[in-house]
N, C-alpha and C positions, 0 to 999 in steps of 0.2 A: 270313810265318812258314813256310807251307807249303814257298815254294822255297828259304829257307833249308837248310829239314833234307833236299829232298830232293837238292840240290847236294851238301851235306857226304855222304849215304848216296851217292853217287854214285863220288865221290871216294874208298872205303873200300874195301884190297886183301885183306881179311878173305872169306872164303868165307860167312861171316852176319855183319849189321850191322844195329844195333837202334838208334836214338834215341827217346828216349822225355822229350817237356817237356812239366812241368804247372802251370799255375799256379791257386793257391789263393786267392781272397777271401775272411775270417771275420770274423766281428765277432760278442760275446758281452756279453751285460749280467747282472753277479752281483749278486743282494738277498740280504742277509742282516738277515731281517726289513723292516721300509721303509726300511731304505738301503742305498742302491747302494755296494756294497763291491766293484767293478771293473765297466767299460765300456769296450768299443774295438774296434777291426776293424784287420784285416792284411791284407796282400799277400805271398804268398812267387811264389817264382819258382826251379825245379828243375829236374833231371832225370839221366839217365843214357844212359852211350854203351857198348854192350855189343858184344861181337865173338865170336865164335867159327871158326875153320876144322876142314877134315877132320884128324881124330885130336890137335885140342886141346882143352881147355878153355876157362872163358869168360876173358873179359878183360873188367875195368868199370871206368868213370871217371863220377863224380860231377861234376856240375856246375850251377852257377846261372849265367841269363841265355842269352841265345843266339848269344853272341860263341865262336869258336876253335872253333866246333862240329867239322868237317875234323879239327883237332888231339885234340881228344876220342878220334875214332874209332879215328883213329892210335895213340896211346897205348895206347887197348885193345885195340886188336890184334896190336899188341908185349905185354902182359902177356897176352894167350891163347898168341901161343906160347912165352911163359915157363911156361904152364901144360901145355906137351903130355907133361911127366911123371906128370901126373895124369891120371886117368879121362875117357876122351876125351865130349863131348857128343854125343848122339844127337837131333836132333831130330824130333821125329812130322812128316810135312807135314799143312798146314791149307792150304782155299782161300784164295785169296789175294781181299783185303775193299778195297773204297774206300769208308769211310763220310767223312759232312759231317754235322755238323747238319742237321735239317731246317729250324730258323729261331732264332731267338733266344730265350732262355726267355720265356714269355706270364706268368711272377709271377717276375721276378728280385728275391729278395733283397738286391742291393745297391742298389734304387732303392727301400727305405724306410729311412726314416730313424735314426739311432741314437735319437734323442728318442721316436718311436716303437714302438723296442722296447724302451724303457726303460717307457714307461707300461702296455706290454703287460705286462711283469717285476709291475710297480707293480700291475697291477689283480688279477693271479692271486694275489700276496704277500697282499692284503687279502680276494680269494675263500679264502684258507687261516684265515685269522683269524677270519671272520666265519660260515665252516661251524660253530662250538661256539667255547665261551666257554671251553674249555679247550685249546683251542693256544693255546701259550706262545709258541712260534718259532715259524721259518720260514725257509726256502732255496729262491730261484728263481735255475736260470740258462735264457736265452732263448740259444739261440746257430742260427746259419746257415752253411752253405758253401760256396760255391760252384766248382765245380773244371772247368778247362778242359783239355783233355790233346790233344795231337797225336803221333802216333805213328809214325813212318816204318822200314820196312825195306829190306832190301836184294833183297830176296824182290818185290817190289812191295807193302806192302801199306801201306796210310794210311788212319789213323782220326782225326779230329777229333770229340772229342765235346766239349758242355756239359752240366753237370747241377748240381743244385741242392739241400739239404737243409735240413730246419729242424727244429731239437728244443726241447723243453722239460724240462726236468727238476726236481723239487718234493722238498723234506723238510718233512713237517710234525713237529712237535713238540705232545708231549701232554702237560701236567701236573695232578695232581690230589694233595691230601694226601701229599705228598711223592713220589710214584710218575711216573716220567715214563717215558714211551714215545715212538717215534718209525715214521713210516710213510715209504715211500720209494715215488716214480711218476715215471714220465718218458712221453712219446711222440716220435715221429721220422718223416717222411714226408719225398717226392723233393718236390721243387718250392718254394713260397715263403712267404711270410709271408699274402697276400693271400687265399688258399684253405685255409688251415691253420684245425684246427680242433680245440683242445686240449679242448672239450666237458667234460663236468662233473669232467676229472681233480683239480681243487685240491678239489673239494668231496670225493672219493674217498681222499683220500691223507689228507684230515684227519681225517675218520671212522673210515680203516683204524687212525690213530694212538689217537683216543681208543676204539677198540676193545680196542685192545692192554691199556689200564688196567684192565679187568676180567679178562686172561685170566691165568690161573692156569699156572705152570711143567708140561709136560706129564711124566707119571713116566714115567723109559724104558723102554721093553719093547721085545717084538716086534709087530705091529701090521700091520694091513691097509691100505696107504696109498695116497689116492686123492691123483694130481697134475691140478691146474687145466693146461688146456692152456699158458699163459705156462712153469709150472715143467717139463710133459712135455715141450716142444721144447727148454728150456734142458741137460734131461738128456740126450734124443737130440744134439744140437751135439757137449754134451761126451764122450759114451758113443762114438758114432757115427761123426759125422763127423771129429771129432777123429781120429780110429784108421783113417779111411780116405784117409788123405793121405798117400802113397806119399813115405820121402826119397827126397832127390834122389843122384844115383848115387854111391856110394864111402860114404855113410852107413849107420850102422846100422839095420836096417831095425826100424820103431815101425807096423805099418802090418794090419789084419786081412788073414789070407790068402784069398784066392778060397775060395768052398763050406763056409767056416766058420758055424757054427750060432752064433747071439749069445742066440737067442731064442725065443720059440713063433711060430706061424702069424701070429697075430695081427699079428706086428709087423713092417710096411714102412716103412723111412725111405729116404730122398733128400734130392735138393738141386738146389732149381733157381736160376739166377745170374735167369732173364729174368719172375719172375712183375711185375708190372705195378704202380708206386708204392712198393715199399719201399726203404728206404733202402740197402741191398747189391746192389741190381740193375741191370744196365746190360748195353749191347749185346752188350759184348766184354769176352774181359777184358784185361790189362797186357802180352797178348803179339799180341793183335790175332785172338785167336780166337772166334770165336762161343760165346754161351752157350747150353748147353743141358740141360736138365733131367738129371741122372743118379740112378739107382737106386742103391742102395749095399747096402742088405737087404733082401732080398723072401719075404716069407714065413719069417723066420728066418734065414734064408740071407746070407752076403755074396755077393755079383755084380756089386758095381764100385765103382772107388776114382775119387776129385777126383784127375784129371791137368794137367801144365803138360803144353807140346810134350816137356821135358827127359825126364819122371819117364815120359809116356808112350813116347817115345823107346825109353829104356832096357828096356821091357819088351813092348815091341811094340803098345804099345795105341791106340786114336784118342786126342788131348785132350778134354777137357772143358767148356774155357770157364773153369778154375777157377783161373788162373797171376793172383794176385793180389800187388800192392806195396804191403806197411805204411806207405812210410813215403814222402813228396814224391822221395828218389832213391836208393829202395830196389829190388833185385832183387826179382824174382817167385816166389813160390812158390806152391804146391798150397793153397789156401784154402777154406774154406765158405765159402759168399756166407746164403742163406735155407734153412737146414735145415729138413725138413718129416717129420711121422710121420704117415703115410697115414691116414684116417678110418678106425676099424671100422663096429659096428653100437651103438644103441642110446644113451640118455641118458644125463646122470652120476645121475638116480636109479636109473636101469638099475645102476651102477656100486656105488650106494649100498647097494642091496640087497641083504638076506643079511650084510652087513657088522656085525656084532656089538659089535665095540669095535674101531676104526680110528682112520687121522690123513686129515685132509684138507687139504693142501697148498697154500698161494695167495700170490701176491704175492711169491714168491720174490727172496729178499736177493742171496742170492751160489750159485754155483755153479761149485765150483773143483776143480781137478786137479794129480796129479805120477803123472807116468807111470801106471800103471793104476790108482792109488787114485783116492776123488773125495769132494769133502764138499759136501750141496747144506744149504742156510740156510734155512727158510721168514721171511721177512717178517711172514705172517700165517699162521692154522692154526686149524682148529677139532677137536675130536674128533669122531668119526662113532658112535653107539649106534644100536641094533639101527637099521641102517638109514635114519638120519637124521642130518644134521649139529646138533652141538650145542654144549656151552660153547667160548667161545676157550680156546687154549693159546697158551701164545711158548716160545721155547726150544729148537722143534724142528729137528733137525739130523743127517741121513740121512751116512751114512759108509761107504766100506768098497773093494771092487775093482766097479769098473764093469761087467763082462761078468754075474760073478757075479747082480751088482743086474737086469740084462736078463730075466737068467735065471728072476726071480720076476714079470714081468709078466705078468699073466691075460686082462687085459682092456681093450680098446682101444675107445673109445664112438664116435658118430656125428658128434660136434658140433666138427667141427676148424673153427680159426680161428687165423688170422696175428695174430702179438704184434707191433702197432704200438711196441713200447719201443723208446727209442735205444739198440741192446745194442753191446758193442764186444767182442771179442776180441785178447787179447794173446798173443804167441807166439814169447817171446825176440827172438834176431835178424831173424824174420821180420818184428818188427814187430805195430802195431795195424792193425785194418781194420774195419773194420761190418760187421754180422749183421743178421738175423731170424730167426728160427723160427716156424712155425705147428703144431697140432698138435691134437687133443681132448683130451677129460678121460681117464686113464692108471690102471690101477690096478694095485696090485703085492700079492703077497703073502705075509705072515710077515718086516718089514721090521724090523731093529732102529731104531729109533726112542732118539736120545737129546738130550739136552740142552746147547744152543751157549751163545755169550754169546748174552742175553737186552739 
């Protein structure tokens, strides 16, 4: 494989030349309640032939397999200088990388069996049932995938990586005197089935469900609101990182300007591509650059945006590590890989305190955006009185411009921790890709607070 791509990148009269093949092995078992309502595994097989010279643009050719690779290149680099009317590419330089695997994964997912992760499906379906006599349903899917990429430029650089994922994901359903509710949980880790360690989540997701059956519609107001670390990194992602991904050249610029204030003191977020086990991190990323941790707000302050080679190019700046592909032979763009909100001081009783009549925030449903608006869903929620959390509510559903919402946090607690969930991001053409965030307990204040579906 190797000297295939690097013959074809040889043979390329393009000033940059990019191949980039990945192949994908999945297999996923769906219960809907104890029966398997879909089982199977796939192979795909992709990639892209990218070109660029001095004062063109790029040129791309999609393709599967590793036949006519030569031809690929060719092609796109007849469609880059179809593009020299357009905004010419600037690339940042990056050292130039020879990675290999260091060996073969030591828990490969594709050497257990489907039969056994169907009884894996099967045993968690019946840990949801058997947490309370009032799950009604149930939804497990077990899925894996394991992705191999090689990478060649014309630059020298070549990266061959392996890596591996495995998630789970749980809907419990709650019924009771007519009232039904439903909790939602997932986890997601790098590596394989043999070391995976989904730990009391069916028993958590079922409880969260019949919790919901007592909690009462919260009345909207304005409100002191404390986010569990899963919902505070899900808002940093969206707030945050989202806004610090520079387009790419000749685009409208969506992007926070350098020295802009977002926030108080208290609040530092980043983003690191290389923290250790979660499921968006890896050596390099999709253009064969190193990753490495960037700041983005410090102290309030922005001080740096996620760069490809292109977007830091264009502006003078190093890369990042952050030039991520949605999709098996997608182009690269500026991505969040593990969003993180710096620790402050102190506990969520710390947080709690003082707090009079508040919302406390957990289990977060959905957390979504269109241009600077954002609407975040809690899953679960309790009210907070004089300093104590107390009855459940459901219903709650924070709304409004994002910067603004920054702008009300007070307080940032000691107790940060990485949200093992399988989180995805979507982003139009970009495509999907994996996330994390980590982050502590968050407090904000004077929140309107109102009421979602329920």
């Amino acid at each position: 494989m190797k000297q295939a791509l690097l013959d074809a990148i040889s043979r390329s009269r393009a000033g940059y030349s990019e191949l980039r093949l990945r192949r994908i092995w999945s297999s996923s078992v769906l219960l809907r309640d104890r029966t398997v309502e879909a089982a199977g595994s796939s192979l795909e097989t992709g990639g892209l032939a990218r070109c660029c010279s001095p004062d063109t643009g790029w040129g791309a050719v999609e393709f599967s397999g590793i036949d006519r690779l030569a031809e690929r290149l060719l092609k796109a680099h007849e469609l880059s200088l179809a593009a020299a009317s357009r905004n010419p590419v600037r690339l940042a330089p990056i050292p130039i990388r020879q990675l290999e695997p260091a060996s073969a994964l030591p828990d490969d997912p594709r050497q257990v069996a489907l039969l056994e992760k169907r009884a894996m499906a099967e045993a968690l379906a019946e840990a949801l049932f058997a947490a309370d006599r009032r799950v009604s349903s149930a939804r497990v899917l077990c899925r894996d995938e394991t992705v191999e990429t090689w990478l060649a430029t014309s630059e020298g650089t070549w990266v061959h990586e392996l890596r591996s994922t495995v998630s789970i994901a749980l809907l419990g359903v709650a019924a009771e005197a007519g009232n039904v509710e439903r909790a939602l949980g997932s986890v997601a880790a790098r590596g394989g089935w043999r070391a995976f360690d989904a730990g009391s989540l069916a028993t958590r997701v079922a409880m969260a469900a019949v919790e919901q059956l007592h909690a009462r519609p919260i009345r909207p107001g304005r409100y002191a609101v404390v986010l569990d670390p899963a919902a505070a990194g899900a808002l940093m992602h969206r707030a945050v990182a989202h806004l610090a991904r520079p387009a790419l050249p000749g685009a409208d610029p969506d992007v926070l300007p350098m020295g802009t204030r977002v926030g108080p003191e208290c609040l530092t977020v980043g983003d690191d591509p290389v923290v250790e086990g979660l499921q968006a991190s890896a050596q390099s990323d999709d253009e064969g650059t190193a990753g490495r941790r960037c700041v983005i707000v410090q102290n309030g302050l922005v001080l740096g945006h996620l760069h490809s080679r292109e977007t830091a190019g264009a502006v003078g700046a190093a890369p990042t590590g952050h030039a991520r592909a949605g999709s098996l032979r997608g182009a690269p763009h500026p991505r969040a890989t593990n969003t993180y909100l710096a620790p402050g001081n102190g506990s969520l009783d710390d947080l709690l305190a003082g707090v009079r009549a508040g919302v406390y925030v957990a289990d977060l449903e959905t957390c979504e955006g269109v241009d600077d608006q954002f609407t975040l869903r809690a899953g679960r929620a309790r009210m907070i009185r004089d300093g104590r959390l107390a009855e459940p509510v459901k219903g709650v559903q924070l709304g409004g411009e994002l910067l603004a919402l920054l702008g009300r946090v007070d307080a940032v607690a000691g107790d940060f921790a990485w949200d093992t969930a399988s989180g995805r991001c979507r982003d139009g053409a970009a495509g999907v890709v994996c996330i994390s965030t980590g982050a502590p307990h968050l407090r904000l204040v004077d929140v309107m607070v109102g009421i979602g579906d329920s």
